[in-house]
C-alpha positions in Angstrom: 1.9 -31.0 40.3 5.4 -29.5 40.0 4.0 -27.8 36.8 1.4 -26.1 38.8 3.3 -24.7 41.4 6.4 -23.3 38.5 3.5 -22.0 36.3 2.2 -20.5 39.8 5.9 -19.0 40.7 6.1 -17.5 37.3 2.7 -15.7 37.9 3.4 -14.4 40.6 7.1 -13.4 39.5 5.6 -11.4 36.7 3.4 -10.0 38.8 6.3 -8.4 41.5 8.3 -7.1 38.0 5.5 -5.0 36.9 5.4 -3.5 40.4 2.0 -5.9 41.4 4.5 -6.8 44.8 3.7 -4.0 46.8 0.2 -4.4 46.3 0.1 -8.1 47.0 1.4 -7.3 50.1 -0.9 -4.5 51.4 -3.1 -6.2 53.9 -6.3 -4.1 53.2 -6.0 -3.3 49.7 -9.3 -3.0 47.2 -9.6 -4.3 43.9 -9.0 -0.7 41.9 -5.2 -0.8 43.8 -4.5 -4.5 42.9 -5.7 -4.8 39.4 -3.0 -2.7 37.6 -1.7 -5.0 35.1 -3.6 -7.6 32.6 -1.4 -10.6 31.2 -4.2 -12.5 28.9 -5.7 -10.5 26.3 -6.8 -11.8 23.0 -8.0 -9.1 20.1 -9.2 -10.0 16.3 -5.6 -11.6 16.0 -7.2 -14.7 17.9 -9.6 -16.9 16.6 -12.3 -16.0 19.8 -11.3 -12.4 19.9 -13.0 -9.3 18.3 -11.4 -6.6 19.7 -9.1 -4.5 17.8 -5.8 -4.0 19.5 -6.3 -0.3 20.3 -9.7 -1.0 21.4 -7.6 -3.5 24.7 -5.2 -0.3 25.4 -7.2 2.0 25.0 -9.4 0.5 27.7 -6.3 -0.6 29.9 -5.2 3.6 30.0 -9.0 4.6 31.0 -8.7 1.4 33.7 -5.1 2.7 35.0 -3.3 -0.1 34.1 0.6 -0.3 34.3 1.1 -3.6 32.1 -0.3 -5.6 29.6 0.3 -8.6 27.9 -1.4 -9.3 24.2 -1.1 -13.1 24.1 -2.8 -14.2 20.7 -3.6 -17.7 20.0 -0.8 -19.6 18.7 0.9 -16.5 16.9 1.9 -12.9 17.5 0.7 -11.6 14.4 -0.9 -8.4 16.8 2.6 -7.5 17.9 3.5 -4.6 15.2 0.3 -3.0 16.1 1.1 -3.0 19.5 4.5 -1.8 19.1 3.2 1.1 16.9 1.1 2.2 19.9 3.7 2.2 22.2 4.5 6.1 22.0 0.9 7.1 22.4 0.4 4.9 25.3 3.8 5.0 27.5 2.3 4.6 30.7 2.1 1.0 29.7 4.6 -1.4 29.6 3.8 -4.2 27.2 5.2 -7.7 27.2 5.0 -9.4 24.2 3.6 -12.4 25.0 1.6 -15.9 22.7 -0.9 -18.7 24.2 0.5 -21.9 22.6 -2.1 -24.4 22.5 -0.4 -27.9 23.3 -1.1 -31.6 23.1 0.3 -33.5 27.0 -0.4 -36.8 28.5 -3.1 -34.9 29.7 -4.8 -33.7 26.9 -4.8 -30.8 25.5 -3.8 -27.5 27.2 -3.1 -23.9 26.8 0.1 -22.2 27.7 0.4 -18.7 28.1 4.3 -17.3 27.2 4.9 -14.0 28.5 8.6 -11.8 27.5 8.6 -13.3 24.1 11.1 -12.0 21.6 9.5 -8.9 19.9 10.7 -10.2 16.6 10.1 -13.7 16.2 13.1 -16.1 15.4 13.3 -18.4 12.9 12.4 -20.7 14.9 9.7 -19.7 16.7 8.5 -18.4 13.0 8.4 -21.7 12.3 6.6 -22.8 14.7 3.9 -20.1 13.9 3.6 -21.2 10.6 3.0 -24.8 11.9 0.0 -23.5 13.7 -1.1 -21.9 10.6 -0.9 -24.8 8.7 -2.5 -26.9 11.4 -5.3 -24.0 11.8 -6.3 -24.3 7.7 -6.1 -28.2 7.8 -8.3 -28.3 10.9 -10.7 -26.2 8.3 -10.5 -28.7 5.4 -11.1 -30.8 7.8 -14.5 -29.5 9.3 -15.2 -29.3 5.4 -15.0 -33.1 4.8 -17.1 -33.7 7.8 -20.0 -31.6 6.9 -20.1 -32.1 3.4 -21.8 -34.4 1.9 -25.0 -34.8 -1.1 -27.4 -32.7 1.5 -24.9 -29.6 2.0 -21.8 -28.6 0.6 -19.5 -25.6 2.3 -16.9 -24.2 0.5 -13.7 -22.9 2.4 -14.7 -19.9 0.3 -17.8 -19.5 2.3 -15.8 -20.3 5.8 -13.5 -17.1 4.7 -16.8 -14.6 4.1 -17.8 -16.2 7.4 -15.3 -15.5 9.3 -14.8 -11.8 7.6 -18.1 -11.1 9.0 -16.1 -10.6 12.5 -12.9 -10.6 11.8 -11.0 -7.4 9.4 -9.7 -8.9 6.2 -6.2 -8.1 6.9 -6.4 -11.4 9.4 -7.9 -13.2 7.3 -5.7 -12.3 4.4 -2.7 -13.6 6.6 -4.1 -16.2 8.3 -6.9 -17.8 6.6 
């Protein structure tokens, strides 16, 4: 429960450093004057995203927002884009920011890191290339359960698959 209640305090912490404090404290403020910042945002970068980057700021300037926080599944590999579009968009601050998917006593959860280093250090590199790792073994994987005399799927056929919705530089990088 103490988990809850830090993981609430850094929520709403974030939220006063982008300026969200004055609005949380209007008493009869409307949705348009409190939504000014969005913290979760996955684009083709993420396994269950198919947005482009561009496409998410793009859509953040034409909504008004202040801040916004690109938080990829398990890498950052969407950051340099994002930091390219920083000039043409600098009404918006952006927090580099990863969802780390992680095993607890609980099961598993998802963690979303915001104010990450811009340039990933070694070690956190090397935690990305874990999740890599784990991300093409949990692929052979789902190959060896499916194969068998009546079908047979190649990783080959996973890749054109997954090309189908997301660009080949991703999949050229991540598999």
């Amino acid at each position: 429960m103490k988990k809850f209640f830090l993981l609430v305090w850094c929520c709403i912490a974030a939220l006063i450093a982008v300026g969200g404090g004055d609005n949380i404290r209007k008493k009869n403020m409307t949705e348009k004057q409190f939504a000014k910042f969005d913290l979760h945002l996955h684009t083709v970068w993420s396994y269950d995203g198919c947005a482009e980057v561009e496409e998410h700021i793009r859509r953040a300037a034409d909504l008004g927002l202040r801040c916004v926080a690109i938080t990829e599944h398990n890498n950052m590999d969407s950051w340099p884009e994002v930091a390219k579009l920083r000039s043409k968009y600098p009404q918006i601050k952006f927090i580099p920011g990863v969802e780390f998917s992680v095993q607890t006593e609980f099961g598993s959860i998802d963690i979303v890191c915001l104010n990450m280093p811009e340039k990933p250090t070694p070690e956190l590199e090397k935690v990305f290339s874990y999740y890599r790792k784990w991300y093409n073994a949990q692929i052979e994987g789902y190959l060896n359960a499916v194969n068998h005399d009546k079908v047979q799927l190649s990783r080959e056929a996973i890749l054109r698959a997954l090309k189908l919705y997301r660009p080949e530089r991703v999949v050229a990088l991540q598999g």
